[in-house]
CHARMM internal coordinates of N, CA and C (Angstrom, degrees):
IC EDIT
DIST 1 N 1 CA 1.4425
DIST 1 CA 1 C 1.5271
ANGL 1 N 1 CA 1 C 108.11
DIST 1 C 2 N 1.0484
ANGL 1 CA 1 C 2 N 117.62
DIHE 1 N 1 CA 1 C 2 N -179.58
DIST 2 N 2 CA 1.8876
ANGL 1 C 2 N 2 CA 132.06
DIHE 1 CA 1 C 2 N 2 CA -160.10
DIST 2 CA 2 C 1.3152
ANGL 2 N 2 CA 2 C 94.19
DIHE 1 C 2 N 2 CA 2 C -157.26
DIST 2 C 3 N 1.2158
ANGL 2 CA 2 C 3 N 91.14
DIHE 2 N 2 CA 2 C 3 N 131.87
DIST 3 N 3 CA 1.6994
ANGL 2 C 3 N 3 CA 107.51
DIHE 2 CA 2 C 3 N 3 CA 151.69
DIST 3 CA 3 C 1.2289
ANGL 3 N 3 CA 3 C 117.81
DIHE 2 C 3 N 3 CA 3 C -112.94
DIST 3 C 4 N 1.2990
ANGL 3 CA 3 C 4 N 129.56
DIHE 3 N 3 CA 3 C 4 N 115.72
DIST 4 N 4 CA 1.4506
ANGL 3 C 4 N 4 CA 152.10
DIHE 3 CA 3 C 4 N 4 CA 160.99
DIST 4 CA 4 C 1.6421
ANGL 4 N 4 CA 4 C 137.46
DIHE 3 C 4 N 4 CA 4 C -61.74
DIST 4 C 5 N 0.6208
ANGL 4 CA 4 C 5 N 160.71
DIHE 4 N 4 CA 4 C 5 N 68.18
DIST 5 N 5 CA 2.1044
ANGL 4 C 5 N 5 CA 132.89
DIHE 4 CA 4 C 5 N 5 CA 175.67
DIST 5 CA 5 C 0.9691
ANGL 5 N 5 CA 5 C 110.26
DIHE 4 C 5 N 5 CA 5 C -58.89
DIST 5 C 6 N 1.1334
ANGL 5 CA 5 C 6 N 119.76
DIHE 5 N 5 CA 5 C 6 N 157.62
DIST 6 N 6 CA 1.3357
ANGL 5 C 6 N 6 CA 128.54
DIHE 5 CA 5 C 6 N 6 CA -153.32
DIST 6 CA 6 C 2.1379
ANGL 6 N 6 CA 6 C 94.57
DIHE 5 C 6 N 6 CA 6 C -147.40
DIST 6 C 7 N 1.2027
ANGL 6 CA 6 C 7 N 106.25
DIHE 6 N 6 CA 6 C 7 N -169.26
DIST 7 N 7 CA 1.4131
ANGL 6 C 7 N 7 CA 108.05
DIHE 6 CA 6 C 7 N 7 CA -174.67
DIST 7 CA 7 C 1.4727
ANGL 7 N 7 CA 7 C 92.95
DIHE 6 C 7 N 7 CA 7 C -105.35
DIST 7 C 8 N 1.5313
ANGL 7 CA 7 C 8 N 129.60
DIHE 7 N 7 CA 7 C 8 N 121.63
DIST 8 N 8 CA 1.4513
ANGL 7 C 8 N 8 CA 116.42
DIHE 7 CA 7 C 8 N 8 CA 163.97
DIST 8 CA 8 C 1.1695
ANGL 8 N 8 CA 8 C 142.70
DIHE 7 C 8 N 8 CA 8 C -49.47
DIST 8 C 9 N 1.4989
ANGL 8 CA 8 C 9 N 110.13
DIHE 8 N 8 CA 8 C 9 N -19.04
DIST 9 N 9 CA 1.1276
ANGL 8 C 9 N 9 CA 140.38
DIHE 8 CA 8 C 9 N 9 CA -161.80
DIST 9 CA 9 C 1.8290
ANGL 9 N 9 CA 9 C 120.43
DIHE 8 C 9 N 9 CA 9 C -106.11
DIST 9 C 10 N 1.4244
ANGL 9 CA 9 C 10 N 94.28
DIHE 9 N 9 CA 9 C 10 N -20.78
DIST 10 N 10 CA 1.7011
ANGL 9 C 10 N 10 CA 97.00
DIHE 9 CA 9 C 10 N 10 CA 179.79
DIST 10 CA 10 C 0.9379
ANGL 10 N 10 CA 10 C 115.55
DIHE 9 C 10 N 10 CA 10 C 80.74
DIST 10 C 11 N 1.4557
ANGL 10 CA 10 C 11 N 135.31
DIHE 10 N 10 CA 10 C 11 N 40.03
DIST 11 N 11 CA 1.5120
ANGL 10 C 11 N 11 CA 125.73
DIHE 10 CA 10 C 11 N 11 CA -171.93
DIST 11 CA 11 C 1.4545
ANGL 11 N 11 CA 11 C 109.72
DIHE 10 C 11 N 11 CA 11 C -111.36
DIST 11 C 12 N 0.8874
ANGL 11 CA 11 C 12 N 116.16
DIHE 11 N 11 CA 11 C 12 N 121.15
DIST 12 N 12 CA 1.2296
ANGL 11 C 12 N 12 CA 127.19
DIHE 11 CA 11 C 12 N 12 CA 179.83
DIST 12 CA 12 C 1.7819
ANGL 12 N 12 CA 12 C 130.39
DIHE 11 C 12 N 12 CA 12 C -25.18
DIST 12 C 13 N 1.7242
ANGL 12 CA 12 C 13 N 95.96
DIHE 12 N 12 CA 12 C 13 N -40.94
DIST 13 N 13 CA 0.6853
ANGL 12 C 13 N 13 CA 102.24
DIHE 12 CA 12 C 13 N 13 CA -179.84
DIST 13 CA 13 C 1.6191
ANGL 13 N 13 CA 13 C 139.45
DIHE 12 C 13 N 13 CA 13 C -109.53
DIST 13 C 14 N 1.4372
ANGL 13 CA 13 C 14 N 102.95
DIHE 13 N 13 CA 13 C 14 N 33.41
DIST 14 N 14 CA 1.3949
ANGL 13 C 14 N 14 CA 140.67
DIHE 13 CA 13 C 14 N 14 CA -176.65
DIST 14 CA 14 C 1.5960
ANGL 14 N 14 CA 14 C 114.26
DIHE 13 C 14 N 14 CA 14 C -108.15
DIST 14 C 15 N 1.3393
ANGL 14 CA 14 C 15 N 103.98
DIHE 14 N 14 CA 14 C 15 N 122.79
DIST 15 N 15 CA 1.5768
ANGL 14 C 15 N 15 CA 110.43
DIHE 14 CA 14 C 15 N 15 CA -176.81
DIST 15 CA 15 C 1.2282
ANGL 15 N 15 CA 15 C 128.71
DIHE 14 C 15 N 15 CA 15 C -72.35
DIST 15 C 16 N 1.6169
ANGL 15 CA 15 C 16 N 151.12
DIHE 15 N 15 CA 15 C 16 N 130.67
DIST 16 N 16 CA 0.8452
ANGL 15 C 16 N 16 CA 133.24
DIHE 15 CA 15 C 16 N 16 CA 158.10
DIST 16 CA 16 C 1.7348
ANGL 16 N 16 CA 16 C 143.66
DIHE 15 C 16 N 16 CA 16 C -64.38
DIST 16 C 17 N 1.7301
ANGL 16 CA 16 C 17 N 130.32
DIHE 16 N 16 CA 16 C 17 N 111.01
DIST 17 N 17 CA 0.8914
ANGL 16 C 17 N 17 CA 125.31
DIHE 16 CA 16 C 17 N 17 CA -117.95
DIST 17 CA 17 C 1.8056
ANGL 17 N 17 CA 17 C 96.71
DIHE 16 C 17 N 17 CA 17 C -114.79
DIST 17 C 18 N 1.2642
ANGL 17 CA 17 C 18 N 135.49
DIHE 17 N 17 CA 17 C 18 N 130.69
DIST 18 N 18 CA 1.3743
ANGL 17 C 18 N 18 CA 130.58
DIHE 17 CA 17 C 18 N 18 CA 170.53
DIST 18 CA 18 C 0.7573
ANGL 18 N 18 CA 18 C 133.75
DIHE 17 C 18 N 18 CA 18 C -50.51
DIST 18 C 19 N 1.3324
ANGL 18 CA 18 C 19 N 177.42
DIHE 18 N 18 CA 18 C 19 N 54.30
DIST 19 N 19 CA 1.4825
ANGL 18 C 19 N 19 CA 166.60
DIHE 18 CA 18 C 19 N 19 CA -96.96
DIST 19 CA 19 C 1.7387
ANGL 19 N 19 CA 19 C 116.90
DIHE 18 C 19 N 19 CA 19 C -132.76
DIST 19 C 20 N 1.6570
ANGL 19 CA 19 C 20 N 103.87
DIHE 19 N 19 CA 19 C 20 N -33.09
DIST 20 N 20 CA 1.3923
ANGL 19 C 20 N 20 CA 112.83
DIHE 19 CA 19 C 20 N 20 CA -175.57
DIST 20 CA 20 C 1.1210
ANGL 20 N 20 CA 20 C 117.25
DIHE 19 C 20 N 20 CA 20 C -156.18
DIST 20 C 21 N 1.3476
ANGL 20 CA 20 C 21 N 146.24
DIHE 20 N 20 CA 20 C 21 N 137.30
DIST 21 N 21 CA 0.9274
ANGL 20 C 21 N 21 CA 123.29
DIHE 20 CA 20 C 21 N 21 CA 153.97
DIST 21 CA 21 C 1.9028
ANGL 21 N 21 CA 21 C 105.25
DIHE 20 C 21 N 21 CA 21 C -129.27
DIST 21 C 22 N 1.6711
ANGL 21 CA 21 C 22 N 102.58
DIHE 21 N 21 CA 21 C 22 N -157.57
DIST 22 N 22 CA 1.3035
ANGL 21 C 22 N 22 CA 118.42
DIHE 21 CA 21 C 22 N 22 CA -160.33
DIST 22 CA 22 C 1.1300
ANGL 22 N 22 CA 22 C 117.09
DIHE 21 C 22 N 22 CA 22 C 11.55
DIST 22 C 23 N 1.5033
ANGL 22 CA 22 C 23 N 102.36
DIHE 22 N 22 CA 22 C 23 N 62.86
DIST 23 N 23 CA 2.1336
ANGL 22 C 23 N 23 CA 116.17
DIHE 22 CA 22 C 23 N 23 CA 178.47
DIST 23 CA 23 C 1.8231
ANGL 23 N 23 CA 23 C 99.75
DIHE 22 C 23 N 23 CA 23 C -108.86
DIST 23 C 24 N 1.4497
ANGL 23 CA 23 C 24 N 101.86
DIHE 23 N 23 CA 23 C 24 N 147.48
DIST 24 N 24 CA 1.7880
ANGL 23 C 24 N 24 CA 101.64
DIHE 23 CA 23 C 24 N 24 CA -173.42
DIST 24 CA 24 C 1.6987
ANGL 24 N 24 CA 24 C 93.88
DIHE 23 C 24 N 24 CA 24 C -54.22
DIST 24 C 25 N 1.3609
ANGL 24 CA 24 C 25 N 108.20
DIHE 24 N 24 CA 24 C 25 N -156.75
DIST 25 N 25 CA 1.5124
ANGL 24 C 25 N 25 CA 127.70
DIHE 24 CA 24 C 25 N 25 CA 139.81
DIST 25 CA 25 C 1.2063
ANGL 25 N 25 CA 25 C 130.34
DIHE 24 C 25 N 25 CA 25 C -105.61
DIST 25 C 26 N 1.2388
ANGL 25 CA 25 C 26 N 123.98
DIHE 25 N 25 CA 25 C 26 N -5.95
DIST 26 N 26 CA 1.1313
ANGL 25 C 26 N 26 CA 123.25
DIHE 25 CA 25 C 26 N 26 CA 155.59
DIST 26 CA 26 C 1.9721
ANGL 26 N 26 CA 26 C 117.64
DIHE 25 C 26 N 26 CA 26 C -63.85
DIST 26 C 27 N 1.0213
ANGL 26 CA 26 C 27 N 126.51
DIHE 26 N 26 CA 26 C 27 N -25.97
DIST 27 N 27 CA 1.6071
ANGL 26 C 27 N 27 CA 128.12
DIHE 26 CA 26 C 27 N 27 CA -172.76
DIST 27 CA 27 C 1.2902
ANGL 27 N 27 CA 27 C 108.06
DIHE 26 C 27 N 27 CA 27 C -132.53
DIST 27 C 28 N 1.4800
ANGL 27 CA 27 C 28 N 106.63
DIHE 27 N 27 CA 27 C 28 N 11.13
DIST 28 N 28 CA 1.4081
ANGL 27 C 28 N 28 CA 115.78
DIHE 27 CA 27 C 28 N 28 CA 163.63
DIST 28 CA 28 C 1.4072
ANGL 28 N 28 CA 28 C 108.36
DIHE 27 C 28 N 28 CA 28 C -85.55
DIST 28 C 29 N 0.8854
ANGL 28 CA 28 C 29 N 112.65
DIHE 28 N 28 CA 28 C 29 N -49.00
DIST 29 N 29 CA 1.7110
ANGL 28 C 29 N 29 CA 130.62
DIHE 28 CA 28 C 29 N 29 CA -176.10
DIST 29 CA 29 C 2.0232
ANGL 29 N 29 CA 29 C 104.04
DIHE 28 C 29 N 29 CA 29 C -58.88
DIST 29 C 30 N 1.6412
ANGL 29 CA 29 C 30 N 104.48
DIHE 29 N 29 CA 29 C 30 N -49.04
DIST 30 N 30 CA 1.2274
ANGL 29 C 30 N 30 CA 94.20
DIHE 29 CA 29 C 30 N 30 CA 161.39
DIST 30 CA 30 C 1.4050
ANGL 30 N 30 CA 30 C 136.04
DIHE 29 C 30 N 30 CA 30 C -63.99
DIST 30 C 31 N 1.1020
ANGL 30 CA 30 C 31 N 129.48
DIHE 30 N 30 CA 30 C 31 N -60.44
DIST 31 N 31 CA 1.0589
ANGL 30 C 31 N 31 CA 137.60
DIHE 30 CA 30 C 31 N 31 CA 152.98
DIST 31 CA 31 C 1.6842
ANGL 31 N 31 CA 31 C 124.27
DIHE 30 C 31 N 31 CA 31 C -16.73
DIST 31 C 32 N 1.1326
ANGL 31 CA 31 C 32 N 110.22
DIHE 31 N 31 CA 31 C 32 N -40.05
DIST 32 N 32 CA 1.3109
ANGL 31 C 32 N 32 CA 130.96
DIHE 31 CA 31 C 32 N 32 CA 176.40
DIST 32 CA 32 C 1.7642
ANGL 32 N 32 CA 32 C 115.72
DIHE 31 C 32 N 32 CA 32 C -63.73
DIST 32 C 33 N 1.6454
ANGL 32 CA 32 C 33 N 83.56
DIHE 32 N 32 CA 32 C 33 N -52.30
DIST 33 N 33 CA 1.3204
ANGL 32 C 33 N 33 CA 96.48
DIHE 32 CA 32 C 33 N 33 CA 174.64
DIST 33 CA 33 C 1.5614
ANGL 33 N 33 CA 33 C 132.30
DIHE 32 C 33 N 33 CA 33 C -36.80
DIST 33 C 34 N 1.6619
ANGL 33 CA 33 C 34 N 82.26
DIHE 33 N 33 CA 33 C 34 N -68.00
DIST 34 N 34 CA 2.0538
ANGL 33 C 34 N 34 CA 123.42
DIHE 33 CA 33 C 34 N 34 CA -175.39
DIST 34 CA 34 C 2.0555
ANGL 34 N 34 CA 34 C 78.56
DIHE 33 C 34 N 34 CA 34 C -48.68
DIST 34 C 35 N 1.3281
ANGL 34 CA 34 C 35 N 107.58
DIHE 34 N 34 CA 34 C 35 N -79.36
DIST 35 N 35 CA 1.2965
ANGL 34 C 35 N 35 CA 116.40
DIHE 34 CA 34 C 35 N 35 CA -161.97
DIST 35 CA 35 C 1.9702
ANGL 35 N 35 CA 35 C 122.44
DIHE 34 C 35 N 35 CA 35 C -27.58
DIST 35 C 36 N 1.6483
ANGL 35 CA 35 C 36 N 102.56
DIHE 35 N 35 CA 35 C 36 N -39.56
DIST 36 N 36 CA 1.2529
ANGL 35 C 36 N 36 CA 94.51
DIHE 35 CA 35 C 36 N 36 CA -163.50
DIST 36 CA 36 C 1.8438
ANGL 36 N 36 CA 36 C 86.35
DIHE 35 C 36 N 36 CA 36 C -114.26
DIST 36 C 37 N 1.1358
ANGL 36 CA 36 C 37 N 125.66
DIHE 36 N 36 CA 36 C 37 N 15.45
DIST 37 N 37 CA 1.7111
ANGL 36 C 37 N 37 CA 128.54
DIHE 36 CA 36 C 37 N 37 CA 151.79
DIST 37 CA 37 C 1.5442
ANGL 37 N 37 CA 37 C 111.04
DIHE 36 C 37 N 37 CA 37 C -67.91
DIST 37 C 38 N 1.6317
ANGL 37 CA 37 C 38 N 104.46
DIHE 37 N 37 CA 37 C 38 N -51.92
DIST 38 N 38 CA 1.6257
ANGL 37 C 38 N 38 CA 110.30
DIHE 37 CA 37 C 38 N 38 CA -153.79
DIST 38 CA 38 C 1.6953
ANGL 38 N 38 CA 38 C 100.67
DIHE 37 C 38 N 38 CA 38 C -101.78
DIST 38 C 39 N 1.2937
ANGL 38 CA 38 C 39 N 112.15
DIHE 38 N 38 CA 38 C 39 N -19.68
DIST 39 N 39 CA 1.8200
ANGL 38 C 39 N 39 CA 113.54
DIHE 38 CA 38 C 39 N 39 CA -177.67
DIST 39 CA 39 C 1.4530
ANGL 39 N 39 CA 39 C 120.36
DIHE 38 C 39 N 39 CA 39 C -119.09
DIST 39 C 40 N 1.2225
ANGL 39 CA 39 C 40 N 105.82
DIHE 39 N 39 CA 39 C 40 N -15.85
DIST 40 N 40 CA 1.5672
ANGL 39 C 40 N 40 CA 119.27
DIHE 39 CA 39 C 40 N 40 CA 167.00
DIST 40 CA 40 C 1.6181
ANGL 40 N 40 CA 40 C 126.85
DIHE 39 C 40 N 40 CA 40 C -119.48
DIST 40 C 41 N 1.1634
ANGL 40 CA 40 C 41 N 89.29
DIHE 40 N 40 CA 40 C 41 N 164.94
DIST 41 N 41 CA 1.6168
ANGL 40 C 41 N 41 CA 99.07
DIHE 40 CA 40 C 41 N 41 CA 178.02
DIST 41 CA 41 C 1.3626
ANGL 41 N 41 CA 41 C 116.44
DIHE 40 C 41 N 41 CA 41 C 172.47
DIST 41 C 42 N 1.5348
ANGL 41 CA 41 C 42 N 117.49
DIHE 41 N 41 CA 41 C 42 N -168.04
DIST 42 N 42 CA 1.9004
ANGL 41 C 42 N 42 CA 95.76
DIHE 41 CA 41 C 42 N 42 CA -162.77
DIST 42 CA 42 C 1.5793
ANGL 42 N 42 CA 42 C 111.14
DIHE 41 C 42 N 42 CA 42 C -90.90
DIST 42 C 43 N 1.3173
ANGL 42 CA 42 C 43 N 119.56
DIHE 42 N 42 CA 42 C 43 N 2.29
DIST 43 N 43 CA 1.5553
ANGL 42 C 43 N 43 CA 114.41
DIHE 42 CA 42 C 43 N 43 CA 165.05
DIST 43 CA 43 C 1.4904
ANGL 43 N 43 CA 43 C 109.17
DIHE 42 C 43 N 43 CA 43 C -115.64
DIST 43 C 44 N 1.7325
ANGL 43 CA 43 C 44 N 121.76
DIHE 43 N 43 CA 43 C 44 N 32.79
DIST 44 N 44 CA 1.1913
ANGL 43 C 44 N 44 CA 122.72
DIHE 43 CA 43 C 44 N 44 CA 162.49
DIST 44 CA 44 C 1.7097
ANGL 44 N 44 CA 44 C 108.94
DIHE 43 C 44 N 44 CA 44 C -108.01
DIST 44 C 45 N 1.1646
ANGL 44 CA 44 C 45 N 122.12
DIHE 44 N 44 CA 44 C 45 N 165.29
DIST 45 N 45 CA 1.4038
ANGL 44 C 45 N 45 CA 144.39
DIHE 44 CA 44 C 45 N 45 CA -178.33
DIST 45 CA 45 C 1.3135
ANGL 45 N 45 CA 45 C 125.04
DIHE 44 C 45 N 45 CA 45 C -75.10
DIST 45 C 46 N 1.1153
ANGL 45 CA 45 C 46 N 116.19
DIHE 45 N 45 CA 45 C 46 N -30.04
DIST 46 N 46 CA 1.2804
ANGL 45 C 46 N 46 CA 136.47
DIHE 45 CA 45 C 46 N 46 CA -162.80
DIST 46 CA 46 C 1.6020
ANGL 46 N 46 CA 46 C 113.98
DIHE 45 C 46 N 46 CA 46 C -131.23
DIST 46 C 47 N 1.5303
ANGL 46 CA 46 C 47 N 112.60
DIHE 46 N 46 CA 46 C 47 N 118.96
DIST 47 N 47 CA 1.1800
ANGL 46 C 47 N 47 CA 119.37
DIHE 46 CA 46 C 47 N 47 CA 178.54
DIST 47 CA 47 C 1.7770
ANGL 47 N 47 CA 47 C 114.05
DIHE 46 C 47 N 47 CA 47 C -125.92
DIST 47 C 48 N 1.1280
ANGL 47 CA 47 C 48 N 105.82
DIHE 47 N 47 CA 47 C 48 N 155.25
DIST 48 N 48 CA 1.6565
ANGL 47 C 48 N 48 CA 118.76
DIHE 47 CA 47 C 48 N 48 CA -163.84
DIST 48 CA 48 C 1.5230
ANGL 48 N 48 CA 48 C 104.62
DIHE 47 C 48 N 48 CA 48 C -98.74
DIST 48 C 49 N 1.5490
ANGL 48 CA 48 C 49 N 132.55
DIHE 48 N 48 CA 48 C 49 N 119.55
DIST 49 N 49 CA 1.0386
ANGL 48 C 49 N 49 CA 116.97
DIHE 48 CA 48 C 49 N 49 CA 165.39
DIST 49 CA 49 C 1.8976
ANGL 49 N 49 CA 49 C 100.97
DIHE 48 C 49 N 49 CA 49 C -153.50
DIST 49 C 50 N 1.2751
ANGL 49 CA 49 C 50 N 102.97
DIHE 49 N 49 CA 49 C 50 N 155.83
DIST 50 N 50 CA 1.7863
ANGL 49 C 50 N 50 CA 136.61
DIHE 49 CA 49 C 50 N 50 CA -152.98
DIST 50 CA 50 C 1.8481
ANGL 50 N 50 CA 50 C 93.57
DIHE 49 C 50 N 50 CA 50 C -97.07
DIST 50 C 51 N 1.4807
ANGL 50 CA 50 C 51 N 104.82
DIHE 50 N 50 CA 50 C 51 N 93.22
DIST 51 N 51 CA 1.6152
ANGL 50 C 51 N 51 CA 93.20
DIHE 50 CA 50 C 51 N 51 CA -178.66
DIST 51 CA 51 C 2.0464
ANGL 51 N 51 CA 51 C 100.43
DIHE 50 C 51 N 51 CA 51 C -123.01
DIST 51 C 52 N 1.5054
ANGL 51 CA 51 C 52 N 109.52
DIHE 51 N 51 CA 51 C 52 N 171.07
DIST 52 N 52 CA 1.4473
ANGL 51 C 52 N 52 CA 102.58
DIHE 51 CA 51 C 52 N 52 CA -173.88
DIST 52 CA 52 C 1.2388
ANGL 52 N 52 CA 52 C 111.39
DIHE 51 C 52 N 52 CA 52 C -82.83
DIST 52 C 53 N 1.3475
ANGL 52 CA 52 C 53 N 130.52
DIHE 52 N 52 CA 52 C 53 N 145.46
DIST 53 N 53 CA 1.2900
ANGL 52 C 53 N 53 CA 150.36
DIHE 52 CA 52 C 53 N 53 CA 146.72
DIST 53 CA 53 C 1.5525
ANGL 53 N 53 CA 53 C 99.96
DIHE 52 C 53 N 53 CA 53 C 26.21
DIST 53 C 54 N 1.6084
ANGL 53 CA 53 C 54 N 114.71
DIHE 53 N 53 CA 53 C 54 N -63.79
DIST 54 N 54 CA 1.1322
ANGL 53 C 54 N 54 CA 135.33
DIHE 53 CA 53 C 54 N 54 CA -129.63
DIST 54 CA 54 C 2.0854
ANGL 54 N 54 CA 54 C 99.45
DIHE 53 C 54 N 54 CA 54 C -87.11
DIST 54 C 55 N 1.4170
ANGL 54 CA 54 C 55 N 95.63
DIHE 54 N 54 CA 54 C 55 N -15.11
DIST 55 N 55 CA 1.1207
ANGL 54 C 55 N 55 CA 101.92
DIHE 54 CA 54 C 55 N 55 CA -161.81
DIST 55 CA 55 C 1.9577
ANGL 55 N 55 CA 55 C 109.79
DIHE 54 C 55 N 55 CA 55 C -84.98
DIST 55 C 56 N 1.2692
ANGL 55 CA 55 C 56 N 99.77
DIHE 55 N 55 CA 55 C 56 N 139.79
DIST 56 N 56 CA 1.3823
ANGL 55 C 56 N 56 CA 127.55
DIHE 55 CA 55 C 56 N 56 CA -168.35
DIST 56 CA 56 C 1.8547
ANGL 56 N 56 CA 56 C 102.10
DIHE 55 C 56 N 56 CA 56 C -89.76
DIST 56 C 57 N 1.1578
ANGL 56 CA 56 C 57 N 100.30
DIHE 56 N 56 CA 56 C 57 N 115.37
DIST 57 N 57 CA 1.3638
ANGL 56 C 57 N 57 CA 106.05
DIHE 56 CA 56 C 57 N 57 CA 178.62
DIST 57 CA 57 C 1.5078
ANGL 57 N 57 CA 57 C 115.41
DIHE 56 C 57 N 57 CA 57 C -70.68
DIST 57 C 58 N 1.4885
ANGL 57 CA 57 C 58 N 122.76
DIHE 57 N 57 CA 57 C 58 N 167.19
DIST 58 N 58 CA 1.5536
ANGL 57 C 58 N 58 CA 111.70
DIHE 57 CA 57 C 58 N 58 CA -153.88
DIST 58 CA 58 C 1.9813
ANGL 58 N 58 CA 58 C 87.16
DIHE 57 C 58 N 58 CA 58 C -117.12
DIST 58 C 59 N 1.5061
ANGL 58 CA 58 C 59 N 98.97
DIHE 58 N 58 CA 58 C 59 N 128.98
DIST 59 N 59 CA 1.6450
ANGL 58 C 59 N 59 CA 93.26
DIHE 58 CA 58 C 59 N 59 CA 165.15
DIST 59 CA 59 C 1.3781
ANGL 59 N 59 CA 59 C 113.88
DIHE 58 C 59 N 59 CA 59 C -118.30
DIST 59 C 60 N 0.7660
ANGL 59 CA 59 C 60 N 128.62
DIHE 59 N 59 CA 59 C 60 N 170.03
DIST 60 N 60 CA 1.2604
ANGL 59 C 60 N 60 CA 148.53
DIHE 59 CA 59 C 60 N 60 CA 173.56
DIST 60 CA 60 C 1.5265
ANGL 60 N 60 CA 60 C 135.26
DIHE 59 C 60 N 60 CA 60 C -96.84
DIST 60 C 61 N 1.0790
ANGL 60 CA 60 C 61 N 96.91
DIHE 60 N 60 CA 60 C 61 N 103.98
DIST 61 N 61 CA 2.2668
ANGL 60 C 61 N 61 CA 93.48
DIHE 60 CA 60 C 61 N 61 CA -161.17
DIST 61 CA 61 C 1.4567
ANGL 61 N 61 CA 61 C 96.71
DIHE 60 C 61 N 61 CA 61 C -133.28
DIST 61 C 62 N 1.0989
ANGL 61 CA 61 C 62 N 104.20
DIHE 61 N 61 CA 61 C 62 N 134.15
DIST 62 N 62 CA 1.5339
ANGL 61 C 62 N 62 CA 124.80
DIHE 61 CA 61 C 62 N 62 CA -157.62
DIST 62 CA 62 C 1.4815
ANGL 62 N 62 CA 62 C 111.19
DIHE 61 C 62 N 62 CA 62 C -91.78
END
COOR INIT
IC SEED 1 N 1 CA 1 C
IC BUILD
């Protein structure tokens, strides 16, 4: 699994960012947690989320 940030906001034009990878799901999910308690919230930018292996990060090309 991977942990990502992502844009809170959905904007198109915001990258999706790596943070972790080859983490179980079991301490992915924690981690996740701590992350979007202590660095996110709903007037922050950046949100924490636990996606599979498989998943293709999002860029942004103008």
């Amino acid at each position: 699994m991977k942990i990502i940030c992502k844009d809170n906001f959905n904007r198109e034009s915001e990258n999706d960012n790596l943070i972790c990878e080859n983490v179980s799901e079991y301490y992915g999910n924690m981690i996740v947690d701590i992350l979007n308690e202590k660095l996110s919230g709903d007037h922050s930018s950046d949100y924490y989320e636990l996606v599979d292996n498989d998943y293709e990060l999002y860029r942004w090309e103008p």
